[in-house]
N, CA, C and O atoms as a DFTB+ gen file, in Angstrom:
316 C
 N C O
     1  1      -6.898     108.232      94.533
     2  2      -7.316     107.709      93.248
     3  2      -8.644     106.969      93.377
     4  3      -9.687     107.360      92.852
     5  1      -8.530     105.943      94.067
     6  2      -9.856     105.203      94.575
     7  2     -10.520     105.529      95.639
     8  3     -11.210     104.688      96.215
     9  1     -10.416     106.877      96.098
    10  2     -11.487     107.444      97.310
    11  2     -11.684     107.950      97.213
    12  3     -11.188     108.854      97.885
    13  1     -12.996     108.374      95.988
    14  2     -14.249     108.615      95.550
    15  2     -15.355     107.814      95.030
    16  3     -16.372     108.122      94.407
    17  1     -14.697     106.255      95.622
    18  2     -15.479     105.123      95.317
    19  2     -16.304     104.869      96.646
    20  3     -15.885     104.795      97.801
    21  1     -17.549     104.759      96.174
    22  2     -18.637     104.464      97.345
    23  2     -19.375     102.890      96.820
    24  3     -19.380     102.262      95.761
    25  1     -19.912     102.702      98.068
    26  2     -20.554     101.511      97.879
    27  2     -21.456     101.205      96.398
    28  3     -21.053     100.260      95.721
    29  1     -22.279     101.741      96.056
    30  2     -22.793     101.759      95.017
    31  2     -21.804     101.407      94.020
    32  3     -21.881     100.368      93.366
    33  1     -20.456     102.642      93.840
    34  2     -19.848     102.054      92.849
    35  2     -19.233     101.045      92.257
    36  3     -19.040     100.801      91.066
    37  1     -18.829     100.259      93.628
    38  2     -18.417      98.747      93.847
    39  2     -19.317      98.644      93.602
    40  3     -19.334      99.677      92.932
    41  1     -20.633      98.148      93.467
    42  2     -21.862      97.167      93.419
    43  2     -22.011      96.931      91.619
    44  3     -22.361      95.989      90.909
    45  1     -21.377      98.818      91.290
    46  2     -21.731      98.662      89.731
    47  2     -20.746      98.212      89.315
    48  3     -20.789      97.940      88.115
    49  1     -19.727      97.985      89.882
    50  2     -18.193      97.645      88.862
    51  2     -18.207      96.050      89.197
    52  3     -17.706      95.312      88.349
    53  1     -18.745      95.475      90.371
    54  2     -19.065      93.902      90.519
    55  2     -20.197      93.335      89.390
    56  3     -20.318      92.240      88.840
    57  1     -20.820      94.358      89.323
    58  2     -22.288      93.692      88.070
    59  2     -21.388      93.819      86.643
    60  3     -21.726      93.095      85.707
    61  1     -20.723      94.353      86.548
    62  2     -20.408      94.768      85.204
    63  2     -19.202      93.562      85.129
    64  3     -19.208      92.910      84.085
    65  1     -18.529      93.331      85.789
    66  2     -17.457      92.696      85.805
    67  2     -17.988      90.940      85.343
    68  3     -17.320      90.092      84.751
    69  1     -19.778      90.815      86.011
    70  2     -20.480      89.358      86.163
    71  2     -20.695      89.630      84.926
    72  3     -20.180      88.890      84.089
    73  1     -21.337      90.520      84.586
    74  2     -21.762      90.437      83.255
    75  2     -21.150      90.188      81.637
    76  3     -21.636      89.692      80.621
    77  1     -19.911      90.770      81.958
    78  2     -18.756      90.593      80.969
    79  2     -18.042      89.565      81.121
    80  3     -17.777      88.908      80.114
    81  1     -17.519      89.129      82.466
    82  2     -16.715      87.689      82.367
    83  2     -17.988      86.377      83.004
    84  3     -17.727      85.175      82.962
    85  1     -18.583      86.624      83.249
    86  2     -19.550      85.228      83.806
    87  2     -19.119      85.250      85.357
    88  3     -18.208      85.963      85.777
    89  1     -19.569      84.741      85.826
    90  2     -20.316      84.176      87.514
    91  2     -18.643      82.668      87.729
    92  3     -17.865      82.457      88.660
    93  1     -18.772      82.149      86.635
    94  2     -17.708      80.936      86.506
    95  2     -16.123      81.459      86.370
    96  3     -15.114      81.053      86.947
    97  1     -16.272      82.338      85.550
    98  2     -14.772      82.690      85.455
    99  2     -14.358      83.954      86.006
   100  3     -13.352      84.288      85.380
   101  1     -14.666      84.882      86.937
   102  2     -14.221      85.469      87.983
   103  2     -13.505      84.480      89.008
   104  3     -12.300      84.728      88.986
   105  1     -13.684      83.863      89.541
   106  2     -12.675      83.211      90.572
   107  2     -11.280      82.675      89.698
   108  3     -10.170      82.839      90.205
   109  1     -11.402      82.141      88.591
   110  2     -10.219      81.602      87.637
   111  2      -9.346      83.104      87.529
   112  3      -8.204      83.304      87.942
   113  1     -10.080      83.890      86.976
   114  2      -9.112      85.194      86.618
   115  2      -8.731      85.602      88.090
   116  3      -7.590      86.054      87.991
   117  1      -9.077      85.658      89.247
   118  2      -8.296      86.031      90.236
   119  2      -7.621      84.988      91.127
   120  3      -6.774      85.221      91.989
   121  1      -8.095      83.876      90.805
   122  2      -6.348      82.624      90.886
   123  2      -4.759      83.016      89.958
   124  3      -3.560      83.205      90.162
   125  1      -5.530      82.980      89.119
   126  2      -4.774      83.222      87.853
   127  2      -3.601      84.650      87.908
   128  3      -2.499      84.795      87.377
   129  1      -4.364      85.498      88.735
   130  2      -3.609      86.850      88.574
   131  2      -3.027      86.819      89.922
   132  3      -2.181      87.696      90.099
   133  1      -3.320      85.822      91.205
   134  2      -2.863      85.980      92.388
   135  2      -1.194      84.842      91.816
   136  3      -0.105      85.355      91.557
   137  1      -1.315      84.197      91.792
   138  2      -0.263      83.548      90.937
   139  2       0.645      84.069      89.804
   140  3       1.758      83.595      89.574
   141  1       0.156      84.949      89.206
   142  2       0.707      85.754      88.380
   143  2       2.068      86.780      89.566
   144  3       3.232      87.139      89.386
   145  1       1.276      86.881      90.488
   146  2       1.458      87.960      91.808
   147  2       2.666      87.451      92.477
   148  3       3.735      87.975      92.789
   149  1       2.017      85.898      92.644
   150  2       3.430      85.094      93.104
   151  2       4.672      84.618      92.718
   152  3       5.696      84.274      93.309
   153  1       4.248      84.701      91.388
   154  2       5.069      84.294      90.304
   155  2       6.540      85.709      90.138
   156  3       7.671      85.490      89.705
   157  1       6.122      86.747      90.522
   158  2       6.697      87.907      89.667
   159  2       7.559      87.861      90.895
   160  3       8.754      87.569      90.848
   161  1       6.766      88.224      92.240
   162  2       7.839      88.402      93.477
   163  2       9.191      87.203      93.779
   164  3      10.258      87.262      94.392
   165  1       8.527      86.225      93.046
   166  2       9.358      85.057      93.739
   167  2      10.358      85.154      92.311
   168  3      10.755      83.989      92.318
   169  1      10.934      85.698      91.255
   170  2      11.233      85.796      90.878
   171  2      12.466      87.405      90.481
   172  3      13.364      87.773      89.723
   173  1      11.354      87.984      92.019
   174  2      12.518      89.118      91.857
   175  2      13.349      88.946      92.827
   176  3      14.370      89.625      92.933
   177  1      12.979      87.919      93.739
   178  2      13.545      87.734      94.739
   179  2      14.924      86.599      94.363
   180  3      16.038      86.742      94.867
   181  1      14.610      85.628      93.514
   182  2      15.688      85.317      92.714
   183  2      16.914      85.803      91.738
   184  3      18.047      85.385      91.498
   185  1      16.238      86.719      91.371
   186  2      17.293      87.634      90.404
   187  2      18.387      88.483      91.673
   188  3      19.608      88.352      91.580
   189  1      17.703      89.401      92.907
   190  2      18.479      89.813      93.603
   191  2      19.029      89.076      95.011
   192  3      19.671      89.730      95.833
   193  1      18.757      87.834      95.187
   194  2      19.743      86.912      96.183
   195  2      20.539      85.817      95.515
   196  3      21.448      85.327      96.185
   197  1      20.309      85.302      94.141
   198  2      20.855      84.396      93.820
   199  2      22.294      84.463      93.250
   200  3      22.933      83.509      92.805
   201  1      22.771      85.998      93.358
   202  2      24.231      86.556      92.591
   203  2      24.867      86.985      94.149
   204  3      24.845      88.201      94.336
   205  1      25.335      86.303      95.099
   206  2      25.860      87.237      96.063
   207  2      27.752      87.391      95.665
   208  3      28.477      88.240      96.184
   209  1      27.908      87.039      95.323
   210  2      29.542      87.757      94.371
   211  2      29.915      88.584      93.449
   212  3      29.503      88.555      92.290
   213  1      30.616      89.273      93.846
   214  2      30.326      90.348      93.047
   215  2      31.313      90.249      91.615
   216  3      32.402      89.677      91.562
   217  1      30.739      90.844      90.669
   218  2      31.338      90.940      89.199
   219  2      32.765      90.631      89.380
   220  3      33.460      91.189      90.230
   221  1      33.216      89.675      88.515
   222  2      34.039      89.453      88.052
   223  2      34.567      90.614      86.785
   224  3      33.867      91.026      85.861
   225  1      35.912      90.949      87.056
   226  2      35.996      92.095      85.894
   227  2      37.469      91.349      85.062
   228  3      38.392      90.684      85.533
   229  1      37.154      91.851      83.525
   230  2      37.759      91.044      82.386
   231  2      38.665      91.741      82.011
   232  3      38.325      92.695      81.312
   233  1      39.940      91.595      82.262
   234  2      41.491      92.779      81.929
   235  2      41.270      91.912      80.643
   236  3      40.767      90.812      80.415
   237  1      41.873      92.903      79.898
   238  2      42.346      92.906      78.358
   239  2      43.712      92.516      78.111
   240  3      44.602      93.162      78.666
   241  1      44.054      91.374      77.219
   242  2      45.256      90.761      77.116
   243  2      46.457      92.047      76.787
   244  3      46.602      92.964      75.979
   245  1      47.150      91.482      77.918
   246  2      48.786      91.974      77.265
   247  2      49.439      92.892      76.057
   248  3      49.910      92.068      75.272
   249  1      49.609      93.815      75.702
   250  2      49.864      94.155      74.091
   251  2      51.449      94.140      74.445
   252  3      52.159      94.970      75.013
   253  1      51.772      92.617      73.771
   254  2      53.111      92.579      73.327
   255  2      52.962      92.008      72.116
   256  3      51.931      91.872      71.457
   257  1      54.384      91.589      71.800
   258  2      55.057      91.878      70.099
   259  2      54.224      90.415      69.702
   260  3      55.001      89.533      69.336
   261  1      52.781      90.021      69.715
   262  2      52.574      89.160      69.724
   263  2      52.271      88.979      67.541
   264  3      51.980      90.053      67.016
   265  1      52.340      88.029      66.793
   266  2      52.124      87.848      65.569
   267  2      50.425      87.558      65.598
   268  3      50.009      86.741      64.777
   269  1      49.812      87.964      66.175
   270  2      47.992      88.182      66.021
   271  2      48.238      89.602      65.656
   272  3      48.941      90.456      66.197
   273  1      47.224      89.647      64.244
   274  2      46.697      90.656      63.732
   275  2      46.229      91.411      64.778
   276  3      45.728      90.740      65.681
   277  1      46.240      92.999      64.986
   278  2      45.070      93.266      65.771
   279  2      44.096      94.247      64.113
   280  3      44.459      94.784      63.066
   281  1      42.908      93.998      64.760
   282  2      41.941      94.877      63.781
   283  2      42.574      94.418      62.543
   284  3      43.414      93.565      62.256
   285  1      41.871      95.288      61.907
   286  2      41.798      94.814      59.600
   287  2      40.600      93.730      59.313
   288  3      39.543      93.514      59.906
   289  1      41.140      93.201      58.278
   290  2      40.556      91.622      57.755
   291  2      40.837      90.822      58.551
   292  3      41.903      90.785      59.167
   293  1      39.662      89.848      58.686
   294  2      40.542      88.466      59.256
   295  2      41.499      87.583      58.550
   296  3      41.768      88.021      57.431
   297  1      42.006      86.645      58.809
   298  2      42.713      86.030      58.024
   299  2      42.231      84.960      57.545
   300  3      41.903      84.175      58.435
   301  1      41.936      84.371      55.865
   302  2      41.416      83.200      55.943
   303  2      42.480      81.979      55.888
   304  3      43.682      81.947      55.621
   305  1      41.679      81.140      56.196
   306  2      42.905      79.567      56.490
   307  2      43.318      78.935      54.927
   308  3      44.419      78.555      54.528
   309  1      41.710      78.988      54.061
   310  2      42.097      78.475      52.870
   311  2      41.514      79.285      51.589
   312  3      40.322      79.586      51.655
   313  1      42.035      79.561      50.755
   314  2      41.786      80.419      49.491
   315  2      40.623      79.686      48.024
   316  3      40.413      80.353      47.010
């Protein structure tokens, strides 16, 4: 993808880059996005070590002769 890039072309994609964001805010945008960088990993790394137990699974109550409606209307308390 990127090896057909020669020196020159870096030189033009660095001028273009000064020219559109300034000389000042190139270093901010690549703090900014290296942190962005750190931000994402250290966060995937939380999502997949911070669960080490595995799923809990939810049985469905009992069906006995219980007086709970199942399904229909609900019932209201006061009219």
């Amino acid at each position: 993808m990127f090896g057909d890039l020669s020196f020159s072309h870096i030189l033009i994609l660095l001028l273009v880059l000064v020219l559109v964001f300034g000389a000042k805010r190139i270093p901010e945008i690549g703090s900014s996005l290296g942190q962005g960088i750190k931000e994402f990993k250290r966060s995937l790394k939380e999502a997949t070590g911070d669960d080490p137990s595995p799923p809990r699974s939810v049985q469905p109550p009992a069906a006995s002769g219980s007086s709970v409606p199942s399904g229909g209307d609900p019932k209201r308390l006061s009219d």
